[in-house]
N, C-alpha and C positions, 0 to 999 in steps of 0.2 A: 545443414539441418541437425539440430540435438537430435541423438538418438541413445537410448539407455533402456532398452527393453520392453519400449514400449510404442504405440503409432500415432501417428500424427495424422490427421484427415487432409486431405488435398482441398489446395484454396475453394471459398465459396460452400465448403460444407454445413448444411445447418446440423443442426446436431442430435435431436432429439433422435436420433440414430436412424438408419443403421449401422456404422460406422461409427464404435466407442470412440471417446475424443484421449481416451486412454487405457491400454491395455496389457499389465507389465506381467513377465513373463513370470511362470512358476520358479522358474530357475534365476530370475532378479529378487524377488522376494525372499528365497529361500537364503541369496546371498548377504541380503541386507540382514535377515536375521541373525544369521552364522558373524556377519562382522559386529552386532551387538551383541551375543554371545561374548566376543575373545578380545572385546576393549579391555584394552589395559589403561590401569587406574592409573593416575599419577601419587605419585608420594604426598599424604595429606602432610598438612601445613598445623600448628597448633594454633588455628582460629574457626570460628563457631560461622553456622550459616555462608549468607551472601558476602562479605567484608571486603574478599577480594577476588569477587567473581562468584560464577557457578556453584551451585550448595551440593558435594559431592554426594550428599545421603540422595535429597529429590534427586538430584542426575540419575542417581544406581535406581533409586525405586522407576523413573520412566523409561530408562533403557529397557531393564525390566520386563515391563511392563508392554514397550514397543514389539521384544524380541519374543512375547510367548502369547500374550491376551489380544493384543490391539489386533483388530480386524481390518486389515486394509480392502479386502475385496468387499465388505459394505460400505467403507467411503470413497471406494473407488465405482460402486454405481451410483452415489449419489451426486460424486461430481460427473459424470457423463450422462444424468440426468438433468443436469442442468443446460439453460437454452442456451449453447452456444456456439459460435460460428467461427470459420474463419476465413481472411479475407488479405486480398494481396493488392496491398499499396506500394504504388510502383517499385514490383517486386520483393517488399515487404512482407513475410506473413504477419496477420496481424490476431491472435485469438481477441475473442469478444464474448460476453454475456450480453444478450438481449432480453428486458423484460417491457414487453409491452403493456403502455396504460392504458387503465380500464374505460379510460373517456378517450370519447373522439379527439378532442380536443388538448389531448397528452401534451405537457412541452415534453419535450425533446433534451435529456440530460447524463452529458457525462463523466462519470467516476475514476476516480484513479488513486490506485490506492501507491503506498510506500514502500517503504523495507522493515523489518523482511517480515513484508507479507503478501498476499496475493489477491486476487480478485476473487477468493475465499473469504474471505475478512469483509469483504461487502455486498455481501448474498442477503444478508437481512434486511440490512439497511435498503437494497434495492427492492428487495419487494413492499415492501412498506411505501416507498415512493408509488413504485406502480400501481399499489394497488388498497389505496388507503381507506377504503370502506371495507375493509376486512380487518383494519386493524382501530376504529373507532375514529375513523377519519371522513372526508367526503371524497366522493367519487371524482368530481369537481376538480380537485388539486392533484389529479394524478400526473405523474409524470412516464414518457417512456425512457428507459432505463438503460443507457449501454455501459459498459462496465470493462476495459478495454484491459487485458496486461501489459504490463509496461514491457518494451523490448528486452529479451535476456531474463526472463521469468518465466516460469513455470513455460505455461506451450508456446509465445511470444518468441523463435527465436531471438536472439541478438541478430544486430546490424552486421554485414558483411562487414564493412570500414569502418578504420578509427584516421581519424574523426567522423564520423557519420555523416552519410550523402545529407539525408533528412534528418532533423530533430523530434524529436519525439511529441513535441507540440503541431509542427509542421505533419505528421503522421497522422494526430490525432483529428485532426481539421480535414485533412481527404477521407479522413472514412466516413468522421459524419458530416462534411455537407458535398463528398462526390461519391463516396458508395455507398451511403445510407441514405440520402438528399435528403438531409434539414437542412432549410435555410436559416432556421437562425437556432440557436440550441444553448442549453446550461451547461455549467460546470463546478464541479465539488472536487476538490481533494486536499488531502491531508500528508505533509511529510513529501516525500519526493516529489507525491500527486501533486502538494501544493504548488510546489515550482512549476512544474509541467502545466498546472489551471495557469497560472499568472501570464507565463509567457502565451500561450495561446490565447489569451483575451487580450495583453497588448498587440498581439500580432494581427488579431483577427476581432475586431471592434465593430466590424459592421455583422458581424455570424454570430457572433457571441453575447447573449443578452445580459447575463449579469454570471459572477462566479461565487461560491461561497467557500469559505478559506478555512482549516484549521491551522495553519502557520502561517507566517507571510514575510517576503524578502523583506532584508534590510535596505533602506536606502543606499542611490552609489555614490554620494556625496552628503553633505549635511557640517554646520557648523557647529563644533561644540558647545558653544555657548547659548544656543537654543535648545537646547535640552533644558526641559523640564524634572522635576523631581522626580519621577513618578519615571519620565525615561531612561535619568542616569539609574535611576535602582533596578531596574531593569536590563539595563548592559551588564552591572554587576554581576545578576542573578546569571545570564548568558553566559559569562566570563566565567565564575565560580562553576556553573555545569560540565563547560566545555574542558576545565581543567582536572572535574571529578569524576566523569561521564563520557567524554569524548574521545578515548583513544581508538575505542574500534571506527571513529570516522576517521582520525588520522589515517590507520592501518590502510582503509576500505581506500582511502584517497591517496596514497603515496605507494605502498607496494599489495595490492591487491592481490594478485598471485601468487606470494610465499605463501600467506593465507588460503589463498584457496587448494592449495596441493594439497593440506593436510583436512581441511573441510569435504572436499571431495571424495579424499580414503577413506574418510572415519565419520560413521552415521553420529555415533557419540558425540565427536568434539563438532560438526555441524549445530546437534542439537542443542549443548551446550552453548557456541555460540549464539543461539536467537532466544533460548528460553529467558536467560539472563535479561536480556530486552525486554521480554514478555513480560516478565516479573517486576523490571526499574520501571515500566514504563507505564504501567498501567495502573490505576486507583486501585488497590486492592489491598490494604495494613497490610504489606509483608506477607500474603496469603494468595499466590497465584491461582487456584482454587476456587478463588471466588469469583475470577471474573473468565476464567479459562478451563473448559474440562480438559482431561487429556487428551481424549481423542483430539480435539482443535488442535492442539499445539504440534502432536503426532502426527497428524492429518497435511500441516503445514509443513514439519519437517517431511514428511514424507514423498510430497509433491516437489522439493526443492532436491530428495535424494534422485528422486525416481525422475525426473528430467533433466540433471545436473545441471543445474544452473544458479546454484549458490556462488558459484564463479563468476557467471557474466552478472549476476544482479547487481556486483560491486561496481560494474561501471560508470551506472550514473556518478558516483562520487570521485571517479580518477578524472571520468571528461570533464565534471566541474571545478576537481582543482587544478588542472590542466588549462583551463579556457575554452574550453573547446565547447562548452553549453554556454546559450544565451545568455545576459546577465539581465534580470528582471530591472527597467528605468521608472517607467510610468504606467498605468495602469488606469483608463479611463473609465472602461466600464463601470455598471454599478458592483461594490463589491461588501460581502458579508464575510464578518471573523467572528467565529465561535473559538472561544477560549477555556478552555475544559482545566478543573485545576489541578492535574496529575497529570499534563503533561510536558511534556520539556522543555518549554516554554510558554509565558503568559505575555505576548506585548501587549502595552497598552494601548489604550485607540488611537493617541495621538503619534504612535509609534508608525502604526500602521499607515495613519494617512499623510506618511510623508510620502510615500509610494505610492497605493492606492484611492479612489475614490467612494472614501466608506459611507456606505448608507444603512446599514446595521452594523451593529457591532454587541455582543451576549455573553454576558459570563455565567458558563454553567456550572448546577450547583454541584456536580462529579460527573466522574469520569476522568479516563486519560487520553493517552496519545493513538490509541485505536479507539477510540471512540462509536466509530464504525459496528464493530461490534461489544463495545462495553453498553455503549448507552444507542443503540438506534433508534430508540423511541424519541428523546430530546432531541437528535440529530435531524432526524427527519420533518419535526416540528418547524427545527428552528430553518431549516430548508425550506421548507414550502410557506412557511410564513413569509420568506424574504422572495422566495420568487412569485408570489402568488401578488405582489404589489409591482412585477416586471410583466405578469404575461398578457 
């Protein structure tokens, strides 16, 4: 069981308390400040900004900022305000957000979100599903809302075994249709979430009505010479990111743990590692600010300090380049790809439905790769537009 100064509710707790779902101690907090405090800079470089990483000026101004203003014990009741539960899949704990829909008639849908973020990142978006005459919607299209962390994140611990007994798809199918009983239910997600939808909808085709995708695997075979214009530019674009953009997935997928020894000691180079993300990844000219306060970003890193598990989150990417996760084949069900155009990749449709069964497919006009929370009002739209033609 992660522990780092703080509690974890015993299986089956719902949450709107008595029992905080988080509670870090005077003397963890005081620590995390004191190590923001006495980070040591690295020897600046003569170049400007982001060029080659992290902008050491923002770093200093939110350590800063972390270490004296930011209020943790206000966002630490707003997340143990939130509905959440937790639940033990065959011996699994498993945390979860539950929003229930405002209609009897709710589908039933769940979210998963990526790295590195957390089932923070789709608190918006989730309410907006549940409860869309609140937000200029019909009561009609609500959905209800589970919001699961992926294992190795934030209160989710990590799997006892590598390779894992259960896969995380395999996990997310006993909570909702054996401890939550839906019979049949959505699925959204984005980024690792998306791997995790895919596989669970090829796996579970009679439980799973349709899925809606902000990424989507690659085919596991395909001939070259069937490529289209529009899809070799496309591999290009994949190639050129992977070679200007991708190291921290190498890193994450080949030695994870050199990395994480130093992420673990030091709140700084933690932060520094994700903000960087935060900033490449999202629609924002160069201006994280605009789609990110700090508190979020703080809030995020703060949840990764304070349950140490900026280490196990790397896993999903050693077990997948290890073999040891599913590889996405075919995909029957109906499926929806929203393409947002600041994030990390745009496939095209015809890309997509070499894999899956697209019956929407939307280019939105912004946003990035958390979309979740840059853009929930388009996301949720473009959600219930496609499931509202399944339920």
């Amino acid at each position: 069981m992660i522990s780092k100064g703080w509690i974890m509710p015993a299986f089956g707790t719902p949450l709107a308390n008595p029992q905080p779902l988080i509670a870090v101690s005077d003397a963890d907090l005081e620590d995390l400040r004191a190590r923001l405090r006495a980070t040591r800079w690295p020897t600046p470089w003569p170049l400007d900004g982001w060029q080659a990483g992290a902008d050491t000026g923002e770093l200093r101004r939110l350590v800063e900022y972390w270490a004296t203003e930011y209020d943790w014990r206000a966002h630490e009741a707003e997340v143990n305000g939130l509905p959440s539960h937790i639940a033990d899949v065959d011996g699994t704990p498993v945390h979860y957000l539950r929003f229930d829909g405002e209609h009897p008639d709710a589908l039933p849908i769940v979210l998963t979100h990526g790295w590195p973020s957390s089932f923070l990142e789709l608190t918006t978006l989730a309410r907006r599903l549940a409860t869309p005459s609140q937000h200029g919607g019909d009561a009609a299209d609500a959905f209800t809302v589970i919001v699961p962390s992926l294992p190795g994140y934030t209160f989710s611990p990590q799997r006892p075994s590598l390779p894992p007994a259960l896969q995380t798809h395999e996990i997310w199918h006993r909570l909702m249709h054996e401890k939550l009983g839906f019979d049949r239910y959505a699925a959204h997600g984005g980024d690792l979430g998306a791997g995790v939808t895919s596989r669970l909808a090829e796996a579970y085709p009679d439980s799973v009505t349709g899925i809606h995708l902000l990424a989507v695997a690659a085919p596991t075979e395909y001939d070259p010479a069937s490529l289209t214009q529009e899809e070799k530019t496309y591999l290009d674009e994949v190639a050129a990111w992977n070679s200007e953009e991708g190291g921290y997935q190498h890193q994450q997928s080949t030695r994870p743990l050199t990395l994480a020894h130093a992420l673990s000691d030091s709140p700084s180079g933690l932060l520094a590692w994700i903000v960087e993300k935060y900033r490449a990844w999202s629609d924002n000219d160069g201006d994280l600010q605009t789609r990110f306060t700090d508190d979020f970003i703080l809030t995020q890193a703060s949840l990764y300090w304070f349950t140490g598990t900026i280490s196990t989150s790397f896993r999903p990417y050693y077990e997948y380049a290890r073999g040891l996760t599913r590889r996405v084949e075919k995909v029957k069900v109906p499926t929806a790809v929203a393409v947002f155009p600041a994030d990390l990749t745009r496939p095209p449709r015809s890309w997509a439905e070499r894999t899956y069964n697209v019956a929407r497919y939307t280019r939105m006009p912004r946003g990035g790769h958390f979309a979740a929370h840059e853009e929930p009002g388009l996301l949720a739209r473009d959600i219930t537009d496609f499931f509202n033609t399944l339920r």
